[in-house]
C-alpha positions in Angstrom: 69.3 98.8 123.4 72.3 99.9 125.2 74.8 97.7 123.0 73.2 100.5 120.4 73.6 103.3 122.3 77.2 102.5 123.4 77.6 102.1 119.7 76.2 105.3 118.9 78.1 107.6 121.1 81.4 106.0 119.7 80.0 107.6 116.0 79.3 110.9 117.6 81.8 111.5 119.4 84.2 110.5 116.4 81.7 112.5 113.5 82.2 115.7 116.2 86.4 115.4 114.9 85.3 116.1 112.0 82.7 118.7 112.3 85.2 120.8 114.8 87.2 121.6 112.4 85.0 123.0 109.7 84.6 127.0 109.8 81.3 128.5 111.3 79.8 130.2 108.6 80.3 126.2 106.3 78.2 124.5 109.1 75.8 127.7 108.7 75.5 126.6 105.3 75.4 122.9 105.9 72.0 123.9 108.9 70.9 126.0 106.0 70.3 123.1 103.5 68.8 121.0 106.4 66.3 124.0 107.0 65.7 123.5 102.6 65.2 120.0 102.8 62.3 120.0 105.4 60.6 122.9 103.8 60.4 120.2 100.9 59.0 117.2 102.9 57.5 119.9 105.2 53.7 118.7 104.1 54.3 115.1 104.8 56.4 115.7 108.3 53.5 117.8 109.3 50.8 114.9 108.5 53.5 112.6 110.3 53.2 114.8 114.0 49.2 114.7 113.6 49.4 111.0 112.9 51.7 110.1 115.7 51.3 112.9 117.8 47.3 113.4 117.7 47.6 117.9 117.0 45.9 119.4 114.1 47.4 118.7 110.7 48.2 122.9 110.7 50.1 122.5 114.1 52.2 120.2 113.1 53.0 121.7 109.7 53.7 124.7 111.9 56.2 122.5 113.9 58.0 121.6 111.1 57.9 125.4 109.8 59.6 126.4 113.3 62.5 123.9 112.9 62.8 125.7 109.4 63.0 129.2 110.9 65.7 128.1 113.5 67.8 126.6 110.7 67.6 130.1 109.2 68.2 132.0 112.3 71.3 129.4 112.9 72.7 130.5 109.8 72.7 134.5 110.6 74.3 133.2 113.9 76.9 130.7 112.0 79.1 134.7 111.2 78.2 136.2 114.5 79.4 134.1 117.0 82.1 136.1 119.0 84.0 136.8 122.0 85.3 140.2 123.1 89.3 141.3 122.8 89.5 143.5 126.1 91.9 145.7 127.2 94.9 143.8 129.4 96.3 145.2 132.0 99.4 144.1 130.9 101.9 145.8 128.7 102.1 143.8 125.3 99.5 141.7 126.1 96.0 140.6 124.7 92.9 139.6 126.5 90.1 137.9 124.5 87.2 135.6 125.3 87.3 132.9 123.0 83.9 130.6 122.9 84.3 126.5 121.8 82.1 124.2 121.1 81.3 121.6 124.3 81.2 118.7 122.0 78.4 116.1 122.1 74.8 117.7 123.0 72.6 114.9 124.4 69.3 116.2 123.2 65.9 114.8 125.0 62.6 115.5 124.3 58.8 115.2 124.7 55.9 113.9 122.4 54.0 117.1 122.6 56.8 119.0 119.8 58.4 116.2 118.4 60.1 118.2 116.1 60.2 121.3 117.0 62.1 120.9 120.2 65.1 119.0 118.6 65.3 121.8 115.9 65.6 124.3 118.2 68.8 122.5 120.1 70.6 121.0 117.3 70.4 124.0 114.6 72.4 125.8 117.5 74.3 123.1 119.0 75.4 122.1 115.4 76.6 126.1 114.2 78.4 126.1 117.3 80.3 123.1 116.4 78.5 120.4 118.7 77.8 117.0 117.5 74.1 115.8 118.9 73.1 113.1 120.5 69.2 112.8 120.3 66.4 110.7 122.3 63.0 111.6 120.7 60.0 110.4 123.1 58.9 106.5 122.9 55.5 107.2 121.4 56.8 109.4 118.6 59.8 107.3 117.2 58.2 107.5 113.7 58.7 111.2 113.5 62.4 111.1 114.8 63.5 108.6 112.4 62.0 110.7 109.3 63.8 113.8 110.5 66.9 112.1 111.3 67.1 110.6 108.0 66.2 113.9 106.2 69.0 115.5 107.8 71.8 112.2 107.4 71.3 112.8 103.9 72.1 116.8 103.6 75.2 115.5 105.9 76.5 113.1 103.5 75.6 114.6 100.5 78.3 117.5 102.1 80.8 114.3 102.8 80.2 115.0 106.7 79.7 111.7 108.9 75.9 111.8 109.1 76.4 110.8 113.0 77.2 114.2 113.8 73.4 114.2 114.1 72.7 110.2 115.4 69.7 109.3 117.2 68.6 106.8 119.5 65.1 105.3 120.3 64.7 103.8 123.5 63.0 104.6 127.1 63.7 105.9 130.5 67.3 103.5 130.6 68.7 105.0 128.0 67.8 108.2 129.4 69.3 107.2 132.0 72.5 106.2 130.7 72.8 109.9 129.0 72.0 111.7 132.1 75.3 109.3 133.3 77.1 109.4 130.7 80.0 111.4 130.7 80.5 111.9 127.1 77.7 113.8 127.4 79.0 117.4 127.0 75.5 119.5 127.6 72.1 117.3 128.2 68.9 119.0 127.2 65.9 117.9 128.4 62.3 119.0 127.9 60.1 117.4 129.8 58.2 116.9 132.7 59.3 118.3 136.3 59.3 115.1 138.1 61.5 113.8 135.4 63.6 116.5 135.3 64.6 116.6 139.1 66.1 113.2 138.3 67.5 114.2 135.2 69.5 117.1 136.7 70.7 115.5 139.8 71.9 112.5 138.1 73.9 114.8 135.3 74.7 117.3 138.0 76.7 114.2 140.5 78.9 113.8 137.7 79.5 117.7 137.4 78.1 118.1 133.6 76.2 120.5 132.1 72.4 120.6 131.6 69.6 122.8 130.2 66.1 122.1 131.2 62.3 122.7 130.1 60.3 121.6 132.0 56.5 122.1 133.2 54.7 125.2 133.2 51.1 126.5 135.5 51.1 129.6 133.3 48.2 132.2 133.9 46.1 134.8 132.1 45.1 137.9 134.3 42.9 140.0 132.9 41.5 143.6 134.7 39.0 145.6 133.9 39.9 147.6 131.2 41.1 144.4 128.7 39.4 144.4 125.4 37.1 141.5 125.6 36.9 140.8 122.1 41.2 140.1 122.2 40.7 138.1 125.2 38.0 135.7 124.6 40.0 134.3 121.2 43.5 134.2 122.9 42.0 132.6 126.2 40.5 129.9 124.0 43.3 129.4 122.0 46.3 129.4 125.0 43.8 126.8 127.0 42.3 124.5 124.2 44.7 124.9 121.4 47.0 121.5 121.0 44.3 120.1 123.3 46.0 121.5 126.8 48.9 119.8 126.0 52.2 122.8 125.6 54.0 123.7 128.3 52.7 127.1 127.5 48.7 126.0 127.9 46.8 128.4 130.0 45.8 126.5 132.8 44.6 129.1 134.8 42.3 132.4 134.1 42.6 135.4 136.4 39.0 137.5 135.9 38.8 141.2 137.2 35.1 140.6 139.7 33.8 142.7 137.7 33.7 141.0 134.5 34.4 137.5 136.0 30.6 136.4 134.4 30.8 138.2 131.3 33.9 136.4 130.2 32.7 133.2 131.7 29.9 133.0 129.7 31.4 134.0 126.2 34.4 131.8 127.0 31.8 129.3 127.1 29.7 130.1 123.9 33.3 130.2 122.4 34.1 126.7 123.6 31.0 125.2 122.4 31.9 126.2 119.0 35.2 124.2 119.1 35.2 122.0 116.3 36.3 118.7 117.2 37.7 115.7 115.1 40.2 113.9 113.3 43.5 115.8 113.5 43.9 115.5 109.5 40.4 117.4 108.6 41.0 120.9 108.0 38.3 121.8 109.8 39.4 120.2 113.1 40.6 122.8 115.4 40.8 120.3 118.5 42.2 116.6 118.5 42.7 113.6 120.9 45.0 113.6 123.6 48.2 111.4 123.0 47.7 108.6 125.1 44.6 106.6 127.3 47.0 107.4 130.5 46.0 111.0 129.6 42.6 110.9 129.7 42.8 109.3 132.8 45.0 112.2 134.3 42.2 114.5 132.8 39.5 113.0 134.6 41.0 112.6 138.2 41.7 116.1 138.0 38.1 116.9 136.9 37.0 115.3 140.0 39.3 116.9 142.4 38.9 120.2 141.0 35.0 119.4 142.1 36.3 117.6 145.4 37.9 121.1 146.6 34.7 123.5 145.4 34.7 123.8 141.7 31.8 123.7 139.6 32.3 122.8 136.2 30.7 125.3 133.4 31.7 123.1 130.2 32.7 120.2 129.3 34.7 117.9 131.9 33.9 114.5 130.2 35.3 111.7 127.7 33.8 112.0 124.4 32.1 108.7 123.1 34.2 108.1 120.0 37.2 106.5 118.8 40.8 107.7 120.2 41.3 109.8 123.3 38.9 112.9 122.9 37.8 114.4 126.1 35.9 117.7 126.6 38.2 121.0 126.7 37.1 122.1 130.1 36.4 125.2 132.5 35.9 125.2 135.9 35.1 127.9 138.3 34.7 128.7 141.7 37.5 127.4 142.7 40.3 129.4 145.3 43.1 130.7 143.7 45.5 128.1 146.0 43.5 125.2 145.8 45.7 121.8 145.1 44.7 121.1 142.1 44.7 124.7 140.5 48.6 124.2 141.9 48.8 121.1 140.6 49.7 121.1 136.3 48.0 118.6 134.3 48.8 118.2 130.9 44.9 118.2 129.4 42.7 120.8 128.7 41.2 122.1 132.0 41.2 125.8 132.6 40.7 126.9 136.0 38.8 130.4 136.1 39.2 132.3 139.3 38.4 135.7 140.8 40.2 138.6 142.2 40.2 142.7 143.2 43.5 144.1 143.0 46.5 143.8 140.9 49.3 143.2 143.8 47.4 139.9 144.7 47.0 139.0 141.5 50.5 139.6 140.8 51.1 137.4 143.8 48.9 134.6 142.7 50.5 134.6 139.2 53.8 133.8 141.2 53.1 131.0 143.9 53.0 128.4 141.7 55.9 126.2 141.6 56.6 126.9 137.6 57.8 129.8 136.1 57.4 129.2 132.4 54.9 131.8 130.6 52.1 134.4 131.7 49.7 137.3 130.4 48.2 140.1 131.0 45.6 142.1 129.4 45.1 145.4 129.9 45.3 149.1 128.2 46.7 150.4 131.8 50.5 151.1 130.4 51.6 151.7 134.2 50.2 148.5 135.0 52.0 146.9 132.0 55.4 147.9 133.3 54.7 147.0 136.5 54.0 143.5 135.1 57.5 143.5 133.3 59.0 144.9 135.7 60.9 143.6 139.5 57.6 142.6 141.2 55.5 141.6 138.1 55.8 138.2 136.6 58.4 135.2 137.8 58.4 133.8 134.4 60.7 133.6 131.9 58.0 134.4 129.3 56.1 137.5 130.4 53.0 138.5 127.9 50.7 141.6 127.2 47.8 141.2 125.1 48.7 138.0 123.8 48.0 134.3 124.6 50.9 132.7 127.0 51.4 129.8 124.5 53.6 130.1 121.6 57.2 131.9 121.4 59.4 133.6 118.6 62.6 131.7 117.8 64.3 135.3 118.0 63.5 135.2 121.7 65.7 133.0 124.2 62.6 130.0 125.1 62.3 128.8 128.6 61.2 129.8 132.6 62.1 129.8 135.4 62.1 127.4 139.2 60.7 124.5 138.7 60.9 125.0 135.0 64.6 124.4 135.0 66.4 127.8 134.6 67.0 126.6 131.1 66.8 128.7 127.5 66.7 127.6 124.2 67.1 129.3 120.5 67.2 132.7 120.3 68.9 135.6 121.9 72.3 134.7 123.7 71.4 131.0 124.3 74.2 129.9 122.2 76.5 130.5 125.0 74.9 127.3 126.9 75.6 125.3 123.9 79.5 126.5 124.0 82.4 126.8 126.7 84.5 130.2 127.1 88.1 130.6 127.1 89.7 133.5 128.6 
């Protein structure tokens, strides 16, 4: 309730006087043990995603492993924070850049990494000297409340206030009330767009600070010259893989016209041999989406991808069983700006579309609203360049050779436009999770 969450911030904000004050490199150590204690329960957090969230038992174990990895990149960064001492212009004078800690990190975020996601954020925000604040998604309070009480105990057992990490379970009002709420030093949300706008705007009238991750229409190009037999797996995997629902799923496939029905019809061999099932078989490689509103979204968009000239080569209904299985999908025919191609929705439907030359495709990668991730396969090192470089990719991850989902911790996470601007984990991202002092 909000009586709670009132509560709540109080023991944040107060835990944060505390934490402050102990040395970098000691909170590195402190992240370090939290980063130990889920590798312990690391089995039975992973079996907790698959249960609550619906991925594969290995996804989720690899969820968990992530968090893990970011403690242990947090602890590296816990000795290398720094600002630079620059030369003053002033006789007898120093210049330096000194970097603080904001304070409280409000920390939101989505059913499709319920773990992950929060790792990222609060292994940094907390070596930076940031208390957190965190609102796990409705449908996956089970999951919050297990990590939050794995890491309360490694903060008490090192006589820290174990509200330095608190966390709150409630809807879209007391998201609200963060996005308001200014004792909220940073707010990081991940998310949808829609969401997101609201999010922003409401934390931005108040002048606070936000980092956003929101939705992503990422694309796979592939000319000519790709090797089919890296393609086929990594299209598959980037499209079908958590059942369409990252923020890194391929949504759409961009085929050469030359090998547009070759691929089309090994992609669809390849799909057929998807083995679907209960998340906690090891031999399930595809689940259920999350919830029924899902399988809803997935069928509306099934029939307006055929409404605006698709035809649909596999899959593209509910399966008749238990939970909420559908189909992983492919459609083609479709024009690379129809609405619904434009349009992202979180299920696995992969739009497959055609094209000649590598400055429209380019272009088509890049009129979509989102800017998250995107790939390119091709032997053509010009061409790769190209795609790095000025007029290749928007995104703010930008592929060769490789799927569009998944991302290294070493690497700052996030994209760019509609996808919020925002960057977590690696690289320099700590700076959003600080405040500089000349």
């Amino acid at each position: 309730s909000l009586e709670d969450y009132e509560e709540t911030v109080k023991k944040a904000k107060e835990a944060w006087k505390v934490w402050a004050d102990i040395p970098a490199p000691k909170r590195g150590e402190i992240v370090r043990q939290i980063g130990d204690a889920l590798r312990q329960k690391i089995k039975v957090l992973g079996s907790l995603v698959s249960l609550e969230m619906g991925k594969i038992f290995v996804e989720g174990v690899g969820e968990v492993q992530e968090y893990v990895d970011v403690c242990d990149y947090a602890v590296g960064l816990s000795r290398m924070i720094g600002g630079p001492i620059l030369p003053s212009e002033r006789p007898g004078h120093a210049l330096i850049e000194q970097w603080n800690p904001v304070g409280l990190v409000g920390i939101i975020t989505a059913f499709n990494f319920p773990v992950a996601v929060y790792g990222w954020n609060s292994a940094i925000a907390m070596i930076c000297g940031n208390a957190c604040l965190w609102k796990g998604a409705p449908t996956t309070s089970l999951i919050s409340v297990a990590v939050t009480k794995i890491i309360a105990k490694v903060l008490e057992d090192n006589r820290v206030p174990g509200a330095i990490c608190s966390l709150v379970c409630g809807g879209a009002d007391i998201g609200t009330a963060m996005a308001r709420d200014e004792r909220m030093d940073l707010l990081s949300f991940t998310g949808s767009t829609k969401v997101g706008k609201q999010v922003a705007l409401m934390v931005q009238e108040r002048f606070g600070r936000s980092l956003l991750e929101l939705g992503g229409n990422n694309a796979i190009i592939v000319f000519e010259d790709a090797d089919l037999n890296l393609v086929i797996p990594s299209a598959l995997f980037a499209a079908v893989g958590t059942a369409g629902q990252r923020c890194t799923t391929a949504r759409r496939l961009f085929l050469h016209e030359s090998i547009h029905d070759e691929v089309v019809a090994k992609l669809a061999k390849a799909y057929a041999q998807v083995r679907i099932g209960d998340p906690w078989d090891s031999d399930t490689l595809y689940g259920p989406l999350h919830t029924k509103e899902a399988v809803k979204m997935f069928l509306g968009a099934v029939e307006q991808a055929k409404q605006q000239g698709g035809s649909v080569v596999y899959g593209g209904k509910v399966i008749n069983r238990p939970g909420n299985y559908v189909e992983p999908t492919i459609v083609t025919g479709l024009p690379h700006n129809a609405p619904i191609v434009h349009t992202e929705t979180f299920a696995p439907i992969l739009y497959v579309l055609k094209f000649k030359e590598e400055e429209e495709v380019f272009a088509w990668n890049n009129e979509v609203k989102q800017g998250l991730s995107s790939s390119i396969f091709t032997k053509d090192l010009g061409r790769i360049f190209r795609w790095l470089g000025p007029k290749g990719s928007d995104c703010g991850i930008v592929n060769v050779n490789i799927p569009t989902s998944g991302a290294e911790i070493g690497g700052a996470f996030g994209g760019e436009k509609h996808t919020g601007g925002g960057r977590e984990s690696g690289s320099d991202s700590w700076k959003l999770y600080m405040r500089r002092s000349t």
